[in-house]
C-alpha positions as CSV (number, residue, x, y, z in Angstrom):
1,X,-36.8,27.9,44.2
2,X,-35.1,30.5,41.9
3,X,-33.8,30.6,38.4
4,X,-30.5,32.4,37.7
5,X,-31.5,33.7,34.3
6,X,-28.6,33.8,33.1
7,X,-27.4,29.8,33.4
8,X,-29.1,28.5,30.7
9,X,-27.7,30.7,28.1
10,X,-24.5,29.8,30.0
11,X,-25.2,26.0,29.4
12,X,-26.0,26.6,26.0
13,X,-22.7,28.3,24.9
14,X,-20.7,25.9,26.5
15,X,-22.3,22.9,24.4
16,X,-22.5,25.0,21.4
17,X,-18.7,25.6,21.8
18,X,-17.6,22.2,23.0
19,X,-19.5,20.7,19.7
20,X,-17.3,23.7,17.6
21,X,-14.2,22.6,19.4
22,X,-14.7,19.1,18.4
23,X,-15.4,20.5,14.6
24,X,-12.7,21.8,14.5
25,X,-10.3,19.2,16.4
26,X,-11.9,16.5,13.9
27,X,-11.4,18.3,11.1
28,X,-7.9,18.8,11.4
29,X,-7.3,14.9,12.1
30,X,-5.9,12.7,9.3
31,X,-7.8,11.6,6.8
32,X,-8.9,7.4,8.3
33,X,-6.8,4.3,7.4
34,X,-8.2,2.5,4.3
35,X,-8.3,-1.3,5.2
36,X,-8.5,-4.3,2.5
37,X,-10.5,-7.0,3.4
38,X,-7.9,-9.0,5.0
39,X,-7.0,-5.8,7.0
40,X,-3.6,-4.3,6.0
41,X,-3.8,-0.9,5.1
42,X,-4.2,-0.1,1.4
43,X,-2.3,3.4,-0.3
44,X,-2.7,4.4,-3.7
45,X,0.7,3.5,-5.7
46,X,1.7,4.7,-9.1
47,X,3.8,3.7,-11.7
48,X,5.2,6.8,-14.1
49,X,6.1,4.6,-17.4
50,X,6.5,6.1,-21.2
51,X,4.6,9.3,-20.0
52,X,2.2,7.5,-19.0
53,X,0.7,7.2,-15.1
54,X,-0.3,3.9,-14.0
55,X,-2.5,3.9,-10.7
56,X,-3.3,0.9,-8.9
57,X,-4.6,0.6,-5.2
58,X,-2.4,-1.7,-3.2
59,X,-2.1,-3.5,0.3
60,X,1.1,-2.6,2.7
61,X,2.1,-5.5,4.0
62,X,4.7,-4.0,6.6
63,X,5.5,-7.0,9.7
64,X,7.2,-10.0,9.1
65,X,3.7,-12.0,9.4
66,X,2.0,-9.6,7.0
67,X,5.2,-10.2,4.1
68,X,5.3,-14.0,5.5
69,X,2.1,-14.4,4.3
70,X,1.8,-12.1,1.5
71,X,-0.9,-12.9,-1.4
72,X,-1.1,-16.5,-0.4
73,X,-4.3,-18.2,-0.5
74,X,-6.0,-15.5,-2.7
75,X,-7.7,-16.8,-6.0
76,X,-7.7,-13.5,-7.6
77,X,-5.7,-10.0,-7.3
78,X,-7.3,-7.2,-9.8
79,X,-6.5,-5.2,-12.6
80,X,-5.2,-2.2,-10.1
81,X,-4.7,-4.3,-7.6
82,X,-1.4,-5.4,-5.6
83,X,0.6,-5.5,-2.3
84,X,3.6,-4.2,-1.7
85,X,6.3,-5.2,0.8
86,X,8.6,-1.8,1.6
87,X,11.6,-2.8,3.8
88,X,13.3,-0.4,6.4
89,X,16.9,-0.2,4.1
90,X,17.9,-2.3,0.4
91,X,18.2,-6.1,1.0
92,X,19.0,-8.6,-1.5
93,X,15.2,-9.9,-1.7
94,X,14.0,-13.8,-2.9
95,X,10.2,-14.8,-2.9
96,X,8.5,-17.9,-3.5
97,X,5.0,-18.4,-4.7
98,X,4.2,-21.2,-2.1
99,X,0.4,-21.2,-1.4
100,X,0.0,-18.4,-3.8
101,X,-2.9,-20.0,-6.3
102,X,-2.6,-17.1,-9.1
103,X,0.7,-16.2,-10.9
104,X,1.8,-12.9,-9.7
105,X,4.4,-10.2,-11.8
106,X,6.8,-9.2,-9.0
107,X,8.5,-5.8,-9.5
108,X,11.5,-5.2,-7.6
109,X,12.3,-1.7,-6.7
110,X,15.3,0.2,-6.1
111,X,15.6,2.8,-3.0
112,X,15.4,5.8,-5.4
113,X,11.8,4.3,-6.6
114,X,13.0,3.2,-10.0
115,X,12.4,-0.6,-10.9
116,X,15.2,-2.7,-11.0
117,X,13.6,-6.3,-12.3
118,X,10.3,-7.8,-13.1
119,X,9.5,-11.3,-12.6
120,X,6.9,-11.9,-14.7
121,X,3.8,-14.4,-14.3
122,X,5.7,-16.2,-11.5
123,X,4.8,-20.0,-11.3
124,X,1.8,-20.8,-8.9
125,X,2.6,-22.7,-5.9
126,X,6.5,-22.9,-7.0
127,X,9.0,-23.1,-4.2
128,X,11.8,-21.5,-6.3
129,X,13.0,-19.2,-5.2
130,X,12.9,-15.3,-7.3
131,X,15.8,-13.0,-6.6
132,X,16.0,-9.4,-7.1
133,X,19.4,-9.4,-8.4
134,X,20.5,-6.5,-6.6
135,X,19.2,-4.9,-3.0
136,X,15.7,-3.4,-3.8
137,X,14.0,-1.4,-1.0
138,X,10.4,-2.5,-2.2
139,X,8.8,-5.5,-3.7
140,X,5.4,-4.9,-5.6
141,X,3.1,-7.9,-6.5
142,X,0.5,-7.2,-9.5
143,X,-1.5,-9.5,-11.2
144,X,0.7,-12.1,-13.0
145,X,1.1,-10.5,-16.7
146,X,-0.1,-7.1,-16.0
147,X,3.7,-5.6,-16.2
148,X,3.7,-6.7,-19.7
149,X,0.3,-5.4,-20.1
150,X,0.8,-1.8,-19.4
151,X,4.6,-1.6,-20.8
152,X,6.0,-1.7,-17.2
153,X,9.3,-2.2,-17.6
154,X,12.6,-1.8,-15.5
155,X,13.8,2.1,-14.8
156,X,10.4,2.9,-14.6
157,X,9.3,5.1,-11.3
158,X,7.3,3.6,-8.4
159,X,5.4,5.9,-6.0
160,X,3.3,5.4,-2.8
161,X,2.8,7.0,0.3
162,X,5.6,5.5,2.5
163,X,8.0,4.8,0.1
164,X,11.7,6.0,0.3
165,X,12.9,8.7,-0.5
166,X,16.5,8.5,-2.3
């Protein structure tokens, strides 16, 4: 039985540049999804008020069961924590705070990112309804008091991957 001598450096090349090609391929892909614990993706979102940059890390919630079901049954939300519920064009927004067990500041924003109204330390488990007051293309939800906390205030700027662009 013979040998050609020259099929194993043959072989060897190949894997050598099959494992390059899938280097490089890999290294051009996207960085990976970051997932909460209740799996919606999570983006880094910042708020630009008085100079100042705040940063929080928040959950998307994007489908209709994802915004249905929001921060409900949660019995804490951070300091730079959050969710935030873009829509796909300004609507004339309401929430309620049923099965949500911590009070919650919700921050309405405007297409062109500034923020329109804060609802501060909504009621816990309230079925009221809290309204906008004008079509917003984003809600944010931060712990209850933390607008006040930082100086958030309305016609400050909102940012996050995702959000519109106006």
């Amino acid at each position: 039985m013979s040998h050609n001598p020259f099929l194993l450096p043959l072989a060897i090349f190949v894997a050598l540049a099959g494992c390059t090609a899938e280097t490089r391929s890999s290294a051009a892909q996207p960085p990976a999804r970051q997932l909460s614990p209740a799996g919606l993706e999570t983006v880094p979102l910042e708020i630009k008020s008085r100079g100042r940059t705040h940063r929080f890390s928040v959950e998307v919630a994007r489908t209709p069961d994802e915004q249905a079901r929001g921060l409900m049954f949660r019995d804490r939300v951070g300091d730079n924590e959050g969710m935030i519920f873009p829509f796909q064009s300004p609507v004339a927004a309401s929430f309620w705070m049923k099965n949500t067990v911590v009070p919650l500041d919700m921050v309405f924003i405007r297409a062109d990112g500034t923020i329109a109204r804060i609802a501060a330390n909504t009621v816990p488990y309230s079925l009221d309804p809290v309204f906008a007051g004008e079509p917003v293309a984003a809600v944010l939800e931060l712990k209850g008091g933390r607008s006040a906390e930082l100086g958030i205030a309305a016609g400050d700027r909102v940012t996050w991957p995702g959000a519109p662009t106006s």
